[in-house]
DRENLOVEX-507989 format. One record per residue (C-alpha): chain; x, z, y. Coordinates in nm, 2 decimals. Each point is the difference from the previous one (the first is absolute). Layout:
<nodes>
<"A", <X, Z, Y>>
...
</nodes>
This chain:
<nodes>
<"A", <0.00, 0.00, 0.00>>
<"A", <0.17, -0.14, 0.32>>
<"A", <0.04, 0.30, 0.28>>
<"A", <-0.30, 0.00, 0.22>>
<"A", <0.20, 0.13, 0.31>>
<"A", <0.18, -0.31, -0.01>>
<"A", <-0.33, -0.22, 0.02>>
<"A", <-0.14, -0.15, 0.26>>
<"A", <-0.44, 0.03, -0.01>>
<"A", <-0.14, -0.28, 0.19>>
<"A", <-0.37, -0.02, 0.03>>
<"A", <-0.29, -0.24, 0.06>>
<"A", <-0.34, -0.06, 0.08>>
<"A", <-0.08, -0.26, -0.13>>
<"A", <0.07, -0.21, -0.32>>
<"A", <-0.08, -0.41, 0.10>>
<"A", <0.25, -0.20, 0.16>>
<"A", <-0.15, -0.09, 0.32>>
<"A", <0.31, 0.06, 0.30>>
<"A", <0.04, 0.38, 0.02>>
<"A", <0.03, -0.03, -0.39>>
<"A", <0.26, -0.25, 0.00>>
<"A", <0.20, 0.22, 0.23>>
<"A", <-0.01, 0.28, -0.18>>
<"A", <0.11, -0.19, -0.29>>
<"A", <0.30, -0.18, 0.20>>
<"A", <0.09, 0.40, 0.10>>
<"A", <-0.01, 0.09, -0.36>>
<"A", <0.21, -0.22, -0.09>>
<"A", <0.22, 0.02, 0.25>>
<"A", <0.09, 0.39, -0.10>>
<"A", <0.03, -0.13, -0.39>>
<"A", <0.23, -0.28, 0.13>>
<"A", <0.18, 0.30, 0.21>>
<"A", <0.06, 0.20, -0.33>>
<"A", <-0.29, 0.24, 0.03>>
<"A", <-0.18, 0.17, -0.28>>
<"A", <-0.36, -0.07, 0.11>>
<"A", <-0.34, 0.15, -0.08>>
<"A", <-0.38, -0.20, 0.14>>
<"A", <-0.32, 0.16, 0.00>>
<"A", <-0.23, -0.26, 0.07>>
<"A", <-0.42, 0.08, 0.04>>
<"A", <-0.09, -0.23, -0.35>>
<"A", <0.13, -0.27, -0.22>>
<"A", <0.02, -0.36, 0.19>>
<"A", <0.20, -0.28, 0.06>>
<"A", <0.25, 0.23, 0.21>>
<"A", <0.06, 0.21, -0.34>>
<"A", <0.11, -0.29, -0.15>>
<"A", <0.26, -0.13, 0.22>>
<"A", <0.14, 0.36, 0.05>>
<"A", <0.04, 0.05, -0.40>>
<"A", <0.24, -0.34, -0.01>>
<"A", <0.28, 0.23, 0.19>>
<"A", <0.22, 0.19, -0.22>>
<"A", <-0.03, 0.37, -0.07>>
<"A", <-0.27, 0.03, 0.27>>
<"A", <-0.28, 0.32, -0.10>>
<"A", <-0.34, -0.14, 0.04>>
<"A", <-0.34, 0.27, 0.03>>
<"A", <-0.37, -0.05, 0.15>>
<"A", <-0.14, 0.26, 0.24>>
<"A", <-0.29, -0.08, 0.24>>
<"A", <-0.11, 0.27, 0.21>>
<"A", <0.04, 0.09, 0.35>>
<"A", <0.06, -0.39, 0.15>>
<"A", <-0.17, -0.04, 0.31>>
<"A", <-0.27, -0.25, 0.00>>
<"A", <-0.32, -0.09, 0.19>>
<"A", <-0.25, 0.02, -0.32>>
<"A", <0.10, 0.32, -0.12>>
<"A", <-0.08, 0.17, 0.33>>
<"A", <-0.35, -0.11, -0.05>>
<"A", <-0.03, 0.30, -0.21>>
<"A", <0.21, 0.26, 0.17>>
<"A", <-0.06, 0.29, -0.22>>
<"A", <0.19, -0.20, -0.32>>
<"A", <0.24, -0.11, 0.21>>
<"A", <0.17, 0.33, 0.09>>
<"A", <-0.01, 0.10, -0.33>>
<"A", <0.20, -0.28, -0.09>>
<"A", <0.20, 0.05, 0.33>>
<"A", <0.06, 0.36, -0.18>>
<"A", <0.09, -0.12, -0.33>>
<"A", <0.25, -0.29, 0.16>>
<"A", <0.17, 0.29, 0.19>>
<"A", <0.06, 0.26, -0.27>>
<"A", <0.07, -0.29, -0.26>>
<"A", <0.28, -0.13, 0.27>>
<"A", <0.12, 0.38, 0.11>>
<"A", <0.07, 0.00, -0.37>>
<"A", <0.12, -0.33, -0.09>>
<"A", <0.27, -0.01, 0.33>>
<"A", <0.18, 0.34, -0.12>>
<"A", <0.17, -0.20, -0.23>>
<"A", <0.08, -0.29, 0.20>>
<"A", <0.33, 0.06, 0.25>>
<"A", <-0.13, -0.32, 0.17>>
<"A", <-0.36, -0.15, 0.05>>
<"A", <-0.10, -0.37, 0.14>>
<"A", <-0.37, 0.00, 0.13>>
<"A", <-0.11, -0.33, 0.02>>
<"A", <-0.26, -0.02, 0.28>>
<"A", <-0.19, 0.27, 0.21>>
<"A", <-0.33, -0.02, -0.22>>
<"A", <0.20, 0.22, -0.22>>
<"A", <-0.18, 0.26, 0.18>>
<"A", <0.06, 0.31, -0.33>>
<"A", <0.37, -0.15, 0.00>>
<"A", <0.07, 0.10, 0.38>>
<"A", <-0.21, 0.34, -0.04>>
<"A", <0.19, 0.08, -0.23>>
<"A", <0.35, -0.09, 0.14>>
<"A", <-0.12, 0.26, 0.27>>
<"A", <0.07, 0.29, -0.27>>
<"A", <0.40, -0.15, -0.03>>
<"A", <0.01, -0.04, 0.36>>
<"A", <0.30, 0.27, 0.00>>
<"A", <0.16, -0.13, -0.32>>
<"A", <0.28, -0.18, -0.13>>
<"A", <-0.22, -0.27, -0.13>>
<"A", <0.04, -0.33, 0.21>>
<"A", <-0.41, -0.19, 0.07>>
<"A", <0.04, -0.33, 0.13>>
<"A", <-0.34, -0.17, 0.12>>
<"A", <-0.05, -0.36, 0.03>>
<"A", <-0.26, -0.03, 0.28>>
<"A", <-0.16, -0.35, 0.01>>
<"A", <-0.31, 0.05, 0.19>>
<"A", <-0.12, 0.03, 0.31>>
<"A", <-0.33, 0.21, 0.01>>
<"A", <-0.23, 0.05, 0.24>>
<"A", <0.03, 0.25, 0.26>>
<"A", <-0.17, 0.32, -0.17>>
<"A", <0.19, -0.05, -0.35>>
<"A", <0.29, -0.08, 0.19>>
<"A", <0.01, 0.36, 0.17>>
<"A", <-0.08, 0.18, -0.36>>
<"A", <0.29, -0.24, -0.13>>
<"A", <0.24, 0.07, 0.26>>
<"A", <-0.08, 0.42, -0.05>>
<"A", <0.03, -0.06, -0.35>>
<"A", <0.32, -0.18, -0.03>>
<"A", <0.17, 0.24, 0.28>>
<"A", <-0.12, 0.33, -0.20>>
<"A", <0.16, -0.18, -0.34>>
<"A", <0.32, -0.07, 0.17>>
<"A", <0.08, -0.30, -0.19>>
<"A", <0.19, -0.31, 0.06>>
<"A", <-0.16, -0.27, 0.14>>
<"A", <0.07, -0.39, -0.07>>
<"A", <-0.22, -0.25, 0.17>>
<"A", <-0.09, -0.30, -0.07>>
<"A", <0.03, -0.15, 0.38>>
<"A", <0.03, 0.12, 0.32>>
<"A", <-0.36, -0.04, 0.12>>
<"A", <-0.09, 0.29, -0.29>>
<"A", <0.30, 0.19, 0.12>>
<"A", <-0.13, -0.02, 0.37>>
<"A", <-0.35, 0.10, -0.13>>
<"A", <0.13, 0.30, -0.21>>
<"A", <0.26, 0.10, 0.28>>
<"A", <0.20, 0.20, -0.23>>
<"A", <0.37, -0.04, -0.09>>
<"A", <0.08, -0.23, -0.29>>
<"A", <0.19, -0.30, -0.13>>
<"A", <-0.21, -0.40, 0.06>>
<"A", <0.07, -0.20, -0.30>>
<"A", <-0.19, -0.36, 0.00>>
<"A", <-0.13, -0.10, -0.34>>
<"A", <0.17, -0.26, -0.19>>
<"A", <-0.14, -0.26, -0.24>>
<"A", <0.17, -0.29, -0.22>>
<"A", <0.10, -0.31, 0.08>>
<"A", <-0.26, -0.28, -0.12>>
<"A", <0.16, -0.18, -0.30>>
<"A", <-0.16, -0.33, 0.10>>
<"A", <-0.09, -0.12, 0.41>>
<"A", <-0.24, -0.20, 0.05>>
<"A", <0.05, -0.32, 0.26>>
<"A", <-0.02, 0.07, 0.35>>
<"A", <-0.32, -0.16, 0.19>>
<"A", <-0.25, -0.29, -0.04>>
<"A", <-0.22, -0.19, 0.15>>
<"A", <-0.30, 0.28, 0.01>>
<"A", <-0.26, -0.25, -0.02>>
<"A", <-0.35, 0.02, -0.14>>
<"A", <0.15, -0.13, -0.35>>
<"A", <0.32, 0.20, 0.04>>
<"A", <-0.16, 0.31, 0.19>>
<"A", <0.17, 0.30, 0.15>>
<"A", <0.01, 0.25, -0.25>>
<"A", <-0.04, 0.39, 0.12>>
<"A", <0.05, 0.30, -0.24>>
<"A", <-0.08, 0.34, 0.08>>
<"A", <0.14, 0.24, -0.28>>
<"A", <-0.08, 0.37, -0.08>>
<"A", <-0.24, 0.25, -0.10>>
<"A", <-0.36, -0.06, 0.18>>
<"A", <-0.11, 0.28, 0.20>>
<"A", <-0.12, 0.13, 0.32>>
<"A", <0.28, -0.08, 0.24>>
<"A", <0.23, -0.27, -0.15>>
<"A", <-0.19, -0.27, 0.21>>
<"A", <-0.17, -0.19, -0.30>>
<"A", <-0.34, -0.03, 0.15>>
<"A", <0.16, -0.02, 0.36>>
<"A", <0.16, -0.33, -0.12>>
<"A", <-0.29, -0.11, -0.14>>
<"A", <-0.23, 0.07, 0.35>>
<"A", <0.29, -0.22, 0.20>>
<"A", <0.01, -0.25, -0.25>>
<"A", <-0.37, -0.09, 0.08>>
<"A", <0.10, -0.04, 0.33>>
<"A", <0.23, -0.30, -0.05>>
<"A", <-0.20, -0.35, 0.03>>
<"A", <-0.15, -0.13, -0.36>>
<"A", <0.31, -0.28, 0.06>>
<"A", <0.21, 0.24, 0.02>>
<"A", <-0.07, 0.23, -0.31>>
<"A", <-0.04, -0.33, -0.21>>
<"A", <0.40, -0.03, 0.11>>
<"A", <0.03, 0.34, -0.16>>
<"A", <0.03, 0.14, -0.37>>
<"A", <0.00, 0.37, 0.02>>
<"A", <0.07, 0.24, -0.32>>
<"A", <-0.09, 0.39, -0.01>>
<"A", <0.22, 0.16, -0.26>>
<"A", <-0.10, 0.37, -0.07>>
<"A", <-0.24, 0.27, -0.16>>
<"A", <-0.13, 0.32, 0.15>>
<"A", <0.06, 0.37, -0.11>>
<"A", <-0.25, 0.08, -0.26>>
<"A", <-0.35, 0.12, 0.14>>
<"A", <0.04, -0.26, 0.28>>
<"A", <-0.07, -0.28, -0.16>>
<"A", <-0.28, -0.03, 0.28>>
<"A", <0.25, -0.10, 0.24>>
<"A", <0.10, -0.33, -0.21>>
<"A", <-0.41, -0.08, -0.07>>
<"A", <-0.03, 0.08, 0.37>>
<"A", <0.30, -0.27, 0.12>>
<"A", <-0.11, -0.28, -0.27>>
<"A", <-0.36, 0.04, 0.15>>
<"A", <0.14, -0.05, 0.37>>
<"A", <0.19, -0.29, -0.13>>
<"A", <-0.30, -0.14, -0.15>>
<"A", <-0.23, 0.10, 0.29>>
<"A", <0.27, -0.22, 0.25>>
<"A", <-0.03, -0.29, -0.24>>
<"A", <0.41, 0.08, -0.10>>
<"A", <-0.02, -0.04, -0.36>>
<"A", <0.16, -0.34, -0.04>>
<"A", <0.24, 0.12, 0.23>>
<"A", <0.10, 0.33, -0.09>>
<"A", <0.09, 0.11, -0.39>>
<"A", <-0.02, 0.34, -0.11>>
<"A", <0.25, 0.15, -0.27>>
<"A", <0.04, 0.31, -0.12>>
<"A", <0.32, 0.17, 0.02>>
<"A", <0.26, -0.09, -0.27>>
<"A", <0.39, 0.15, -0.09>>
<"A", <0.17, -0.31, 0.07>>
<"A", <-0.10, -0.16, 0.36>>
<"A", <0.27, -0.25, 0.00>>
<"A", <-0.22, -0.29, -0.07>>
<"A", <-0.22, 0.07, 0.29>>
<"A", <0.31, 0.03, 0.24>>
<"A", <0.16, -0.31, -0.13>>
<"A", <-0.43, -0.18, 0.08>>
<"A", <0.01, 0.13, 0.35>>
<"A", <0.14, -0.15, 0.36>>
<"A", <-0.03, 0.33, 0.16>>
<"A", <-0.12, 0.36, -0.10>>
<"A", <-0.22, 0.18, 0.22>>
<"A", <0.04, 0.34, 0.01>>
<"A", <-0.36, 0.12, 0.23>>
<"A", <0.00, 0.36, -0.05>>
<"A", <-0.25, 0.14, 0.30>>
<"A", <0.24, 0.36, -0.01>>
<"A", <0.35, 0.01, -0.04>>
<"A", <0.20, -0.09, -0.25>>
<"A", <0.25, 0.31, -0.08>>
<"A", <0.23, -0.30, -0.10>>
<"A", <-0.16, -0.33, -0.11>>
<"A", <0.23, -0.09, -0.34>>
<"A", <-0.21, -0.34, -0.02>>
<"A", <0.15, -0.12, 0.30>>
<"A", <0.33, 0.05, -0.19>>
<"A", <-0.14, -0.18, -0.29>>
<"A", <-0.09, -0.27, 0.19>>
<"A", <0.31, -0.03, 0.11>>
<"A", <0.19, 0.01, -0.29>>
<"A", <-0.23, -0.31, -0.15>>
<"A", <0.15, -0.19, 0.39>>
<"A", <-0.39, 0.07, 0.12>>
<"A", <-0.04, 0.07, 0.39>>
<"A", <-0.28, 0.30, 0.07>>
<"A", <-0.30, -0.02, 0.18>>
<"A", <-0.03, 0.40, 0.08>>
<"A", <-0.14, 0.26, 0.23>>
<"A", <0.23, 0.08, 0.26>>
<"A", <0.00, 0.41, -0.07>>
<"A", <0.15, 0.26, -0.25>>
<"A", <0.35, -0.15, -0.21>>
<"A", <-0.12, -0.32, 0.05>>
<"A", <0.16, -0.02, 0.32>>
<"A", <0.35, 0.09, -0.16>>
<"A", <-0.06, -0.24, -0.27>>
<"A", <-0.17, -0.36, 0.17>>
<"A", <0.18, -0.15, 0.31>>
<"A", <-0.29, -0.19, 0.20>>
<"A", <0.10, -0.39, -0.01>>
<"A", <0.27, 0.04, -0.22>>
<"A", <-0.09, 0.16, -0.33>>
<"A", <-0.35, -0.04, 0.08>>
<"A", <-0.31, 0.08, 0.24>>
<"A", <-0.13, 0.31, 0.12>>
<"A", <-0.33, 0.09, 0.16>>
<"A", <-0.16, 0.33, 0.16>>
<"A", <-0.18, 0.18, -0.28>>
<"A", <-0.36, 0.01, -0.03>>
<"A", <0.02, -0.29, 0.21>>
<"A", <-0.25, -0.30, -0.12>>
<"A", <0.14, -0.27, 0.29>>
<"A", <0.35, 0.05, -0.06>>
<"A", <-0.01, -0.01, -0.39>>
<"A", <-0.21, -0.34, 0.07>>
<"A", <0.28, -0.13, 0.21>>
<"A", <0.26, 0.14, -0.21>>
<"A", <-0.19, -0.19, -0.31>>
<"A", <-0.03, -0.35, 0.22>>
<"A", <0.39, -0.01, 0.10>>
<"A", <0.07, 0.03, -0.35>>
<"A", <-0.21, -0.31, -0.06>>
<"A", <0.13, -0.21, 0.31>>
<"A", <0.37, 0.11, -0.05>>
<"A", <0.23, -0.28, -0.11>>
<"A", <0.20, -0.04, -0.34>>
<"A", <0.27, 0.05, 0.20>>
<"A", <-0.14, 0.32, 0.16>>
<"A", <-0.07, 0.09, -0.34>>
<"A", <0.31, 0.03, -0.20>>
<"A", <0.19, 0.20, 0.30>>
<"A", <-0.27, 0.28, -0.03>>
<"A", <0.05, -0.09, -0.38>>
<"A", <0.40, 0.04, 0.02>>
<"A", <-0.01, 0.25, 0.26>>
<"A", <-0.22, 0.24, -0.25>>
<"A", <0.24, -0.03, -0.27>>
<"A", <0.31, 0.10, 0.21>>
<"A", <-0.19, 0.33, 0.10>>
<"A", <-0.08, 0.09, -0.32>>
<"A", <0.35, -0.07, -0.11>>
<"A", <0.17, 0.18, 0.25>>
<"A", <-0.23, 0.29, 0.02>>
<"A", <-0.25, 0.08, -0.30>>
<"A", <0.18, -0.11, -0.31>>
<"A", <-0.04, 0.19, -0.28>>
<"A", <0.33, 0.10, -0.03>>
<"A", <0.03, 0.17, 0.35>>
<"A", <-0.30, 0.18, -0.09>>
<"A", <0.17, 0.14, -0.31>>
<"A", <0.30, 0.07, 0.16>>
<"A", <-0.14, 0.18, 0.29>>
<"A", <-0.23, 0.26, -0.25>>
<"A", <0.33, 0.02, -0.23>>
<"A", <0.22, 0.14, 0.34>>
<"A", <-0.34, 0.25, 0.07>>
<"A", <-0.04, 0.12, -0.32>>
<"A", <0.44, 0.08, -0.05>>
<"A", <0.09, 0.04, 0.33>>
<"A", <0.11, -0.27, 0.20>>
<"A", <-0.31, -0.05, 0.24>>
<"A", <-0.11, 0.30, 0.15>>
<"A", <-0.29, 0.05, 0.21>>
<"A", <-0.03, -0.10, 0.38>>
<"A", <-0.24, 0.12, 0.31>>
</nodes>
């Protein structure tokens, strides 16, 4: 039996592998990669379990109690008992941890519980990568303060919201293994192709889209072929039968496709001209932005949250005032008047940034220095 003290807990909330998964699985094995022995606690069995057993050595258990989410505090009573359970299992499960990587601030029993080691020896590192509104943001910030640990964040947009000292590292994804060509002649036969990417729910922009894409002219939408990749959380499906029936109700259908989320999304990256990335809130980082880029795809994106520190306007791509219907329209018909030319310099332009500043590799390298001690926290 390996030595426990030596071994570094990370925990998550979630086991798919929409973005925030696939970044806790490029930290994982980032530590593996660095030599760490590593133990996961994941909420259930999913696609996530699965990539995480293919890394040597690496301790893999279930535990599902005390996440923060929106359906559970429907039914407040439950809730804190589960709160309560999460907490004592995690006071119990961290004295035998000398370091512990909380994935996420939704790991609400995980941080009340670091508040009982807050005088310890034990090192508790927190990945925040969201931005919440302004009430959870104040229980958040108490929380976190009164826990004392480490903070890494995922941008500096979530480290301005939090305000608290810690260390920005930007996400990293893969290169593509295959680029697509550069630009075409975005005609009603060869149409501008639009993807938008990610899980469906109240504030990432879907139905936004979908209200400013009824504004364009009938010629302009038949120059337009738009896909919808994504599912929502389970017990809001509504949300999905509510955004097919707008699409329906604006007479979008042979326009617009609708697919649920999948593991792989390369194929709809290498489909697209441009990924649109409408979230009506701020994103905490925006990691499809990056995968846009790393397929040579320029952004169409809201112009708040890490988006800003990820999408140069007319260079890597267009950015428009969230919430805002006009802009997103004129965003949407530069993108259809801009040349081939214009094209595969936002096209080039996308792939340099993403090269230079989100690879993979300097996202692994970065949590690696954190996590042993070459990258310490800044104001």
């Amino acid at each position: 039996m390996r030595d426990r003290e030596s071994t570094i807990l990370c925990l998550h909330q979630a086991a798919e592998l929409y973005g925030s998964d696939r970044s806790f699985l490029s930290a994982v094995q980032a530590l593996a990669e660095g030599g760490g022995d590593l133990d996961v606690i994941l909420p259930e069995e999913g696609e996530l379990a699965d990539e995480l057993r293919a890394i040597p050595g690496l301790g893999l258990s279930f535990f599902g109690k005390g996440i923060l989410r929106k359906r559970e505090l429907q039914y407040p009573f439950a809730f804190i008992w589960h709160l309560l359970q999460g907490v004592l299992f995690y006071i119990r499960t961290f004295s035998t941890y000398r370091t512990v990587y909380v994935n996420t601030v939704v790991m609400f029993s995980a941080l009340v519980a670091a508040c009982f080691y807050r005088f310890s020896s034990r090192r508790i590192i927190c990945h925040v990568r969201e931005i919440p509104g302004r009430r959870q943001l104040l229980v958040f910030r108490l929380l976190l303060r009164l826990s004392g640990v480490e903070l890494i964040y995922n941008s500096e947009a979530t480290r301005k919201a939090f305000g608290l000292v810690g260390q920005v590292i930007y996400n990293g994804v893969r290169p593509a293994e295959q680029l697509s060509s550069a630009g075409h002649s975005m005609t009603v036969d060869d149409p501008l192709r639009l993807l938008l990417i990610g899980r469906i729910n109240q504030w990432k922009g879907q139905d936004f889209f979908v209200e400013a894409l009824g504004a364009l002219s009938s010629e302009q939408v038949q120059r337009m072929s738009v896909r919808i990749v994504g599912s929502p959380f389970e017990g809001y499906e509504y949300l999905l039968d509510t955004l097919t029936a707008r699409i329906s109700a604006l007479g979008l259908d042979a326009t617009i496709e609708v697919v649920p989320f999948c593991s792989d999304p390369s194929p709809h990256y290498q489909w697209a001209d441009y990924v649109v990335v409408p979230s009506t809130q701020p994103e905490p980082f925006g990691r499809v932005a990056i995968e846009a880029f790393a397929f040579g795809k320029p952004v169409i994106a809201a112009a708040h949250g890490g988006l800003l520190e990820i999408v140069e306007p007319g260079r890597s791509g267009l950015l428009f005032s969230a919430a805002s219907t006009h802009e997103l329209v004129q965003a949407m018909v530069e993108a259809l008047e801009m040349s081939a030319d214009g094209y595969a310099e936002l096209s080039q332009n996308a792939l340099q940034r993403f090269e230079s500043m989100f690879s993979l590799a300097g996202y692994k390298a970065n949590i690696r220095a954190f996590f042993f001690g070459e990258l310490q926290a800044s104001t």
